[in-house]
C-alpha positions as CSV (number, residue, x, y, z in Angstrom):
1,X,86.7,108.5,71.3
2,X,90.6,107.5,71.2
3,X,91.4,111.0,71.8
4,X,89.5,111.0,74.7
5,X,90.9,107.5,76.3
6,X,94.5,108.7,75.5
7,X,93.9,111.9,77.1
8,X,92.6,109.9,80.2
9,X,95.5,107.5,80.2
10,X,98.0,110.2,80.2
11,X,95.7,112.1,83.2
12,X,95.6,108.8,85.5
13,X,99.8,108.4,84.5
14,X,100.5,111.9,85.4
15,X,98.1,112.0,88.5
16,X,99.7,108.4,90.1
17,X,103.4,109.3,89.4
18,X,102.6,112.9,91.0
19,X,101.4,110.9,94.0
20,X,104.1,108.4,94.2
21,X,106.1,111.8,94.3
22,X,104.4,113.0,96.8
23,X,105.0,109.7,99.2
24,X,108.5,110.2,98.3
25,X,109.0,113.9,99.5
26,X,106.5,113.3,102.4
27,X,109.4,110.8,104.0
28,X,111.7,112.0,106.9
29,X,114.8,113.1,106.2
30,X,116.8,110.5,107.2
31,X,114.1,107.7,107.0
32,X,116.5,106.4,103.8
33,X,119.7,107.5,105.6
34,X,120.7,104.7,107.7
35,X,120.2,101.0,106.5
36,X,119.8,98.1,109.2
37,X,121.6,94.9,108.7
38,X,121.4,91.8,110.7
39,X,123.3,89.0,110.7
40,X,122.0,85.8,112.3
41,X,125.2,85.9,114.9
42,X,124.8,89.7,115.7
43,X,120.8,88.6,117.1
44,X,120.9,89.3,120.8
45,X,118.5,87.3,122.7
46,X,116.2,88.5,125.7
47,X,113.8,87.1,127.7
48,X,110.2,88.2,126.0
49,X,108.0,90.9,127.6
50,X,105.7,89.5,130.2
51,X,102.9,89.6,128.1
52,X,104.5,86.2,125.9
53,X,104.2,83.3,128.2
54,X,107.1,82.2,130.0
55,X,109.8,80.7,127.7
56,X,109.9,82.7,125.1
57,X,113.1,85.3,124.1
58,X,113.1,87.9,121.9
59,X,115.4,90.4,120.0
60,X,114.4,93.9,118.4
61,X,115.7,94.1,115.0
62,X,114.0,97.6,114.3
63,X,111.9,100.3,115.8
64,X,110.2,100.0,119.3
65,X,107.6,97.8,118.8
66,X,105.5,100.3,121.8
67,X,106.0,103.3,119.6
68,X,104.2,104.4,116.8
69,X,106.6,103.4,113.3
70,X,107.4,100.5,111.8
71,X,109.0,97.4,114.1
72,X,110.6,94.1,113.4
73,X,111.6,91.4,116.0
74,X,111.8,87.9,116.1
75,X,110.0,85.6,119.1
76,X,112.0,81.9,120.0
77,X,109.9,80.0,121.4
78,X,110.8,76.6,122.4
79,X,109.1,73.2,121.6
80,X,105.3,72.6,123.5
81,X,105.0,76.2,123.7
82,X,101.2,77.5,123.5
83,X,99.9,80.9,123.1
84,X,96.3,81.6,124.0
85,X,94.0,83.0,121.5
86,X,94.8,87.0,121.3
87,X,94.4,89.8,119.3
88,X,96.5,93.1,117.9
89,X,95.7,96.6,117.6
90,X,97.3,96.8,114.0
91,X,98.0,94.6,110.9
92,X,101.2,91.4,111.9
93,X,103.6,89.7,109.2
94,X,104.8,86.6,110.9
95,X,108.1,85.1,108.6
96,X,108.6,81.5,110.3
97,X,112.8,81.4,109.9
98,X,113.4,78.1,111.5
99,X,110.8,75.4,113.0
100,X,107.2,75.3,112.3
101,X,105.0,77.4,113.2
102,X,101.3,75.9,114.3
103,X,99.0,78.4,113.4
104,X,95.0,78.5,114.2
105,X,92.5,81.5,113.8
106,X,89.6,82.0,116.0
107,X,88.7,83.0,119.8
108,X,89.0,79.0,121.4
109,X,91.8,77.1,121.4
110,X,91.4,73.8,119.1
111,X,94.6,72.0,118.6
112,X,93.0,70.3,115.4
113,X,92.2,72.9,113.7
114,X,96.1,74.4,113.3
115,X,98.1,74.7,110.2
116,X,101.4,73.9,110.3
117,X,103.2,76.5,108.6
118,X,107.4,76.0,107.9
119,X,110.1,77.5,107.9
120,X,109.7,79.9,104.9
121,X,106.4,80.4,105.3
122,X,104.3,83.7,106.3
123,X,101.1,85.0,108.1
124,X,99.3,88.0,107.6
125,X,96.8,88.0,110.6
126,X,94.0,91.3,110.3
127,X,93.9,94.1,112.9
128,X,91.5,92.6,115.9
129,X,92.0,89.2,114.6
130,X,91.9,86.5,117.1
131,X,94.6,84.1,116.5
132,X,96.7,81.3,118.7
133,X,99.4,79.1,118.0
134,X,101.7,76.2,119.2
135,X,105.2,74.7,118.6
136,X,106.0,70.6,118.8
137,X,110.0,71.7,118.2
138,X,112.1,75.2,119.2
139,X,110.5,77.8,116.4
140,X,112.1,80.9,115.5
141,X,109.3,83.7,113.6
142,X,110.0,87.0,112.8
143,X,107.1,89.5,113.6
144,X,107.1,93.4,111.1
145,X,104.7,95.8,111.4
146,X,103.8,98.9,112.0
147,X,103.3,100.2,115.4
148,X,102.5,100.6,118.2
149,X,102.4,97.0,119.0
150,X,99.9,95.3,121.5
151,X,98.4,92.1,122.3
152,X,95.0,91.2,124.1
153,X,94.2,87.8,125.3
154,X,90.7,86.9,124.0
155,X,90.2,84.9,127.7
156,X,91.7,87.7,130.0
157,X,92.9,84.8,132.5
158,X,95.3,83.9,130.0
159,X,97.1,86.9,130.1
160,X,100.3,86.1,131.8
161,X,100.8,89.7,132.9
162,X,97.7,89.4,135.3
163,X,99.8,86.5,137.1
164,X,103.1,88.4,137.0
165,X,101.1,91.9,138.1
166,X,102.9,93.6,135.6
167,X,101.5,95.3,132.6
């Protein structure tokens, strides 16, 4: 009976290191090649795309958040900004760098029910979750991922792209 557990515990060892392998070698070329390092003074911000509400700037720190791959960027939004309830076609990490964050879950908009989350703090919101959030000072979060990114109002008439026209 020991003989037998051994032999699976060296089976399950062998079989998980030969699959950690495996991840290994499957990786591009050059996916290890170049590092990416950002200093706070080297972030260069933009006006957000028009599907953020108007206020908000952002800078890419990695990928293109429209392409499939992994992304990073970080959203400033300044104080009394409100997003509508939305969702995401793939898994979010929210990092909250400077500010807090007001965070809420679910499809209506309910000031009460937020969560302030600080500086230092994350969120991990599901796939297809709906999710909104405010700011009562300038917030600075840093959204990774893996993409391609996207975002769907829950309320299509709080989309700001159908009052810019753009998409």
């Amino acid at each position: 009976m020991q003989m037998a557990k051994t032999i699976s515990c060296v089976a399950l060892a062998v079989c998980l290191i030969g699959g950690f392998m495996v991840s290994a070698a499957a990786q591009p070329a050059d996916a290890k090649a170049d590092h990416i390092m950002v200093t706070p003074d080297a972030v260069k911000w933009v006006d957000a795309p028009p599907s953020l509400p108007a206020g908000a700037k952002w800078a890419v720190l990695e990928g293109n958040p429209t392409q499939a791959g992994p992304f990073a960027f970080r959203v400033k939004v300044p104080a009394g900004y409100k997003m509508p309830p939305h969702t995401h076609p793939n898994l979010e990490h929210v990092t909250v760098i400077s500010g807090t964050f007001q965070f809420g879950m679910g499809e209506q908009f309910d000031e009460s029910k937020v969560k302030p989350m600080p500086a230092g703090s994350l969120v991990v919101i599901p796939t297809d979750s709906p999710h909104y959030f405010l700011t009562k000072d300038e917030t600075v979060v840093q959204v990774h991922g893996i993409g391609p990114w996207g975002i769907t109002f829950v309320n299509s008439a709080d989309d700001p792209r159908q009052r810019t026209g753009q998409r």
